[in-house]
C-alpha atoms as an extended CHARMM CRD file, in Angstrom:
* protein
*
        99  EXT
         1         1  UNK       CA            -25.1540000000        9.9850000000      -17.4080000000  PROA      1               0.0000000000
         2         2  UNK       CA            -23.9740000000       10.7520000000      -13.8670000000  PROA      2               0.0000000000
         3         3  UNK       CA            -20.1550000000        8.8530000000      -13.1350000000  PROA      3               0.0000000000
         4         4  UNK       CA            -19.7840000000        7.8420000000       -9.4380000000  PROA      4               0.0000000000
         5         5  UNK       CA            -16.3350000000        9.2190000000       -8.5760000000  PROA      5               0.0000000000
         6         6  UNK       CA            -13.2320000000        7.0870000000       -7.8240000000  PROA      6               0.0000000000
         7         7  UNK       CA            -10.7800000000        7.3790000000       -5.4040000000  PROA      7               0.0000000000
         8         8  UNK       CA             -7.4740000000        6.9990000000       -7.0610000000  PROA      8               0.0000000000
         9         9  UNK       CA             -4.1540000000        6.4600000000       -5.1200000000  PROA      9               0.0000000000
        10        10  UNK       CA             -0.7860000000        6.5380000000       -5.7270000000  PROA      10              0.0000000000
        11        11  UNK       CA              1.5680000000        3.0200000000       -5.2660000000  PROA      11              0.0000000000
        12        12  UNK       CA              4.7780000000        4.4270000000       -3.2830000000  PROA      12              0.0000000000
        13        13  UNK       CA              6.8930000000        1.7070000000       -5.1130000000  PROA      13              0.0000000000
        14        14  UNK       CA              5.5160000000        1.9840000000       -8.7640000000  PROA      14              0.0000000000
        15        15  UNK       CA              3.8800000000        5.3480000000       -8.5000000000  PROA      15              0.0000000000
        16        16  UNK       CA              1.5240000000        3.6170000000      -10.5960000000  PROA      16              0.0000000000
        17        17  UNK       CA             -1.8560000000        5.5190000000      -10.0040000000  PROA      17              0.0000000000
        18        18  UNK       CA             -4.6210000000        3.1470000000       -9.8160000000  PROA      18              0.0000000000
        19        19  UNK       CA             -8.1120000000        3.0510000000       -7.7640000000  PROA      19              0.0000000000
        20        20  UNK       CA             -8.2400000000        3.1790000000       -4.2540000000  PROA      20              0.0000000000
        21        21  UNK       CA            -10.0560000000       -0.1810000000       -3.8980000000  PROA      21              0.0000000000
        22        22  UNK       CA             -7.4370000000       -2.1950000000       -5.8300000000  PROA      22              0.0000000000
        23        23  UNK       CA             -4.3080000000       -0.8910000000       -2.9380000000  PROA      23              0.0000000000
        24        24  UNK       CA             -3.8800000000       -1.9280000000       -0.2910000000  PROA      24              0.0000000000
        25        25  UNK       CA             -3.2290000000        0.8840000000        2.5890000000  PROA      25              0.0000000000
        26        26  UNK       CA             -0.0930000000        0.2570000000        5.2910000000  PROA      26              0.0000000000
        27        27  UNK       CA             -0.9010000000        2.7530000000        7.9880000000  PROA      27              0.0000000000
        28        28  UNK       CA              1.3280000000        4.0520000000       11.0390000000  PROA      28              0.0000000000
        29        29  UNK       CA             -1.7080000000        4.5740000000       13.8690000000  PROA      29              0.0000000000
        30        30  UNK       CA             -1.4540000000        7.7330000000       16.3240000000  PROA      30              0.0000000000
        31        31  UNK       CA             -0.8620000000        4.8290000000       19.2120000000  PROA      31              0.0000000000
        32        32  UNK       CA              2.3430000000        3.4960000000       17.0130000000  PROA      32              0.0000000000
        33        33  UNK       CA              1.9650000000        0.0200000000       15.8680000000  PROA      33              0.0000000000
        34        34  UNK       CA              2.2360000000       -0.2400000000       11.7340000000  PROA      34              0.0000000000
        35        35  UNK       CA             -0.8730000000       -2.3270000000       10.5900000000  PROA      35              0.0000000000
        36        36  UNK       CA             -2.2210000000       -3.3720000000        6.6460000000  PROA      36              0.0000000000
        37        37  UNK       CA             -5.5100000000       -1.4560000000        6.6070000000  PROA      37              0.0000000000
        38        38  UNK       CA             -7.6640000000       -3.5030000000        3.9040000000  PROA      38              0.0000000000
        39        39  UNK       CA            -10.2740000000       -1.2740000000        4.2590000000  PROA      39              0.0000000000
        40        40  UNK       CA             -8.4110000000        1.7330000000        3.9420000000  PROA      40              0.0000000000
        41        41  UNK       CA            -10.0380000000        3.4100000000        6.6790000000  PROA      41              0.0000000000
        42        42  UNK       CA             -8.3870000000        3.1610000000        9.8800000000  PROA      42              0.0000000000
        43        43  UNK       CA             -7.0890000000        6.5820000000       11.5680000000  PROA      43              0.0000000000
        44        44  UNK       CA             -3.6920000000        7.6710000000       10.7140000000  PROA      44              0.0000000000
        45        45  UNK       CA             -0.5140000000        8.2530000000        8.4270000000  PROA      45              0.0000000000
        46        46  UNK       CA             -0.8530000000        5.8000000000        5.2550000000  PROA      46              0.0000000000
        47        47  UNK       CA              0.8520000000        4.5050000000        2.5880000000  PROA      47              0.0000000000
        48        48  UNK       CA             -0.5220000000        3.0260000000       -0.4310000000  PROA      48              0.0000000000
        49        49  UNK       CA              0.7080000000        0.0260000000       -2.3100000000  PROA      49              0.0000000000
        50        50  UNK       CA              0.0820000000       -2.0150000000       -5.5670000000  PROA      50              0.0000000000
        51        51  UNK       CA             -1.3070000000       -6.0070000000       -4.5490000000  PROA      51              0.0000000000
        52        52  UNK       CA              1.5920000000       -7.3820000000       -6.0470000000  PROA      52              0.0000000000
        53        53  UNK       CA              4.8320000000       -8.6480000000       -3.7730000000  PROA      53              0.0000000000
        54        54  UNK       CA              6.9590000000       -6.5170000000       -6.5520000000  PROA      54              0.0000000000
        55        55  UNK       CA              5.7640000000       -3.4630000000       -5.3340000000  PROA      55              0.0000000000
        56        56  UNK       CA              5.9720000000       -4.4020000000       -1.2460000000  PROA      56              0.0000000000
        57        57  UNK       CA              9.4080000000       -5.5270000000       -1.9780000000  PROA      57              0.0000000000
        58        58  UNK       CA             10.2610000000       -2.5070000000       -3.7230000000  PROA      58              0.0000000000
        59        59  UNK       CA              8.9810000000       -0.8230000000       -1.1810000000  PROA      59              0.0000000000
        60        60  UNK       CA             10.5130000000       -2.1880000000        2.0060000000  PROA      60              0.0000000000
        61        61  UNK       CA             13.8890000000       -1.6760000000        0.4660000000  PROA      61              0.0000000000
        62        62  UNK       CA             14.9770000000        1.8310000000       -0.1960000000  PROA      62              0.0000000000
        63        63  UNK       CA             13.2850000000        3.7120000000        2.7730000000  PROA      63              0.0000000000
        64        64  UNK       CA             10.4910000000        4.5430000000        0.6650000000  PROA      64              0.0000000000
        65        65  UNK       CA              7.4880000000        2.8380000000        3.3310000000  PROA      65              0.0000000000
        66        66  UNK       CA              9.4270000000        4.7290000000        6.2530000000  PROA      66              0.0000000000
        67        67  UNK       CA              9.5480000000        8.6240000000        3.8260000000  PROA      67              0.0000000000
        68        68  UNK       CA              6.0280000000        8.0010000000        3.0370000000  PROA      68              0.0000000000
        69        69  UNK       CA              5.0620000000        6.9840000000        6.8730000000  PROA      69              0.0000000000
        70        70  UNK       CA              7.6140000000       10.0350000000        8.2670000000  PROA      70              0.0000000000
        71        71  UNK       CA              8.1790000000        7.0320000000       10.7920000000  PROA      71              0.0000000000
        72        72  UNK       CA             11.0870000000        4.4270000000       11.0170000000  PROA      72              0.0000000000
        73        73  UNK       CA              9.6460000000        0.7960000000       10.2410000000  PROA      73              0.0000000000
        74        74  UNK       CA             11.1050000000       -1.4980000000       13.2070000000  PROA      74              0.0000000000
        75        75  UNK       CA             12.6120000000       -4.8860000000       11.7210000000  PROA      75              0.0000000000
        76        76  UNK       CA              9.7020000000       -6.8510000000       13.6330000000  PROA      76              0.0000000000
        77        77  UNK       CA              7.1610000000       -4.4070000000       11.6600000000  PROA      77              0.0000000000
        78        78  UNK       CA              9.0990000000       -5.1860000000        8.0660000000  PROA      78              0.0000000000
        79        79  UNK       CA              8.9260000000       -9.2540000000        8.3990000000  PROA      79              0.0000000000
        80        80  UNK       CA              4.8290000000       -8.7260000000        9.2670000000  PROA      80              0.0000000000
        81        81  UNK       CA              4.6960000000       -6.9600000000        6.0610000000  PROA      81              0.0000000000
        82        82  UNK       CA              6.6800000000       -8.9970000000        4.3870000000  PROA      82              0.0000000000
        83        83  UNK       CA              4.8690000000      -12.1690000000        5.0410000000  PROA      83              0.0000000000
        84        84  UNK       CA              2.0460000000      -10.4920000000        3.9960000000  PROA      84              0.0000000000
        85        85  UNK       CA              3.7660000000       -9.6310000000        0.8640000000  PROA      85              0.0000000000
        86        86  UNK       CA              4.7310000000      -13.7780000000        0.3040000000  PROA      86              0.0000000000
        87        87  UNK       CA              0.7680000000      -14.0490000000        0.0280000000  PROA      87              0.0000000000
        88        88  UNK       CA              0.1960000000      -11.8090000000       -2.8140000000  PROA      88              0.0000000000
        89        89  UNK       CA              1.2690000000      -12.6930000000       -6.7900000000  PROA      89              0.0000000000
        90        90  UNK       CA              4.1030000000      -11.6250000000       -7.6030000000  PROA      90              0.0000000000
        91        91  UNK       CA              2.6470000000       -9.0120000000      -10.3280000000  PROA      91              0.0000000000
        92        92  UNK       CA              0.0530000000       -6.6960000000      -10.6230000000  PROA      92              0.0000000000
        93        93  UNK       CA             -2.9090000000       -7.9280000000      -12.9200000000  PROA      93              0.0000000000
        94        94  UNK       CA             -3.1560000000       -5.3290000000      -15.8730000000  PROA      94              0.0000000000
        95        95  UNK       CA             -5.5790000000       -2.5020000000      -15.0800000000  PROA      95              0.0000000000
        96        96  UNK       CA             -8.3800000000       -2.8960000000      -16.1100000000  PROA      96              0.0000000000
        97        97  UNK       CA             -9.8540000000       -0.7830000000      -18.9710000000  PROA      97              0.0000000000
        98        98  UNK       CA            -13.6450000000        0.6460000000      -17.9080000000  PROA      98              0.0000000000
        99        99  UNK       CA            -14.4700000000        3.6050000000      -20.3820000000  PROA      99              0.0000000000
């Protein structure tokens, strides 16, 4: 039986390694402006991060958004993402189990 293969990703805050569908991508665009890429498919540097508010908040402290970017996050660009953040639970459901 022939497995379709999954993208798997990384979570910069975690490092919890998890399917690419279940992140959600921050990405730094070649024209500048940081934007949450849903889809995962817009051009440019990304970051990867668990849908749980732990994880963003983890994330936005500790310079690890701006290592993983190689670009400084302005303050304006960190309260976007951080209302986004205030919209997700605050914990990642367990993974689940599929073999």
């Amino acid at each position: 039986m022939h497995h379709k293969h999954v993208p798997l990703r990384t979570c910069i805050a975690c490092r919890e390694v998890r399917p690419k569908r279940e992140m959600v991508r921050v990405v730094r665009p070649p024209e500048g402006a940081l934007l949450i890429d849903e889809r995962g498919k817009a051009a440019g540097r990304g970051a990867y991060l668990c849908r749980c508010r732990r994880c963003w908040t983890l994330a936005l402290r500790g310079g690890r958004l701006e290592h993983a970017l190689r670009a400084p996050v302005s303050e304006q660009e960190r309260e976007a993402l951080r209302a986004y953040a205030e919209r997700l639970p605050e914990d990642q459901p367990s993974p689940s189990q599929e073999e």
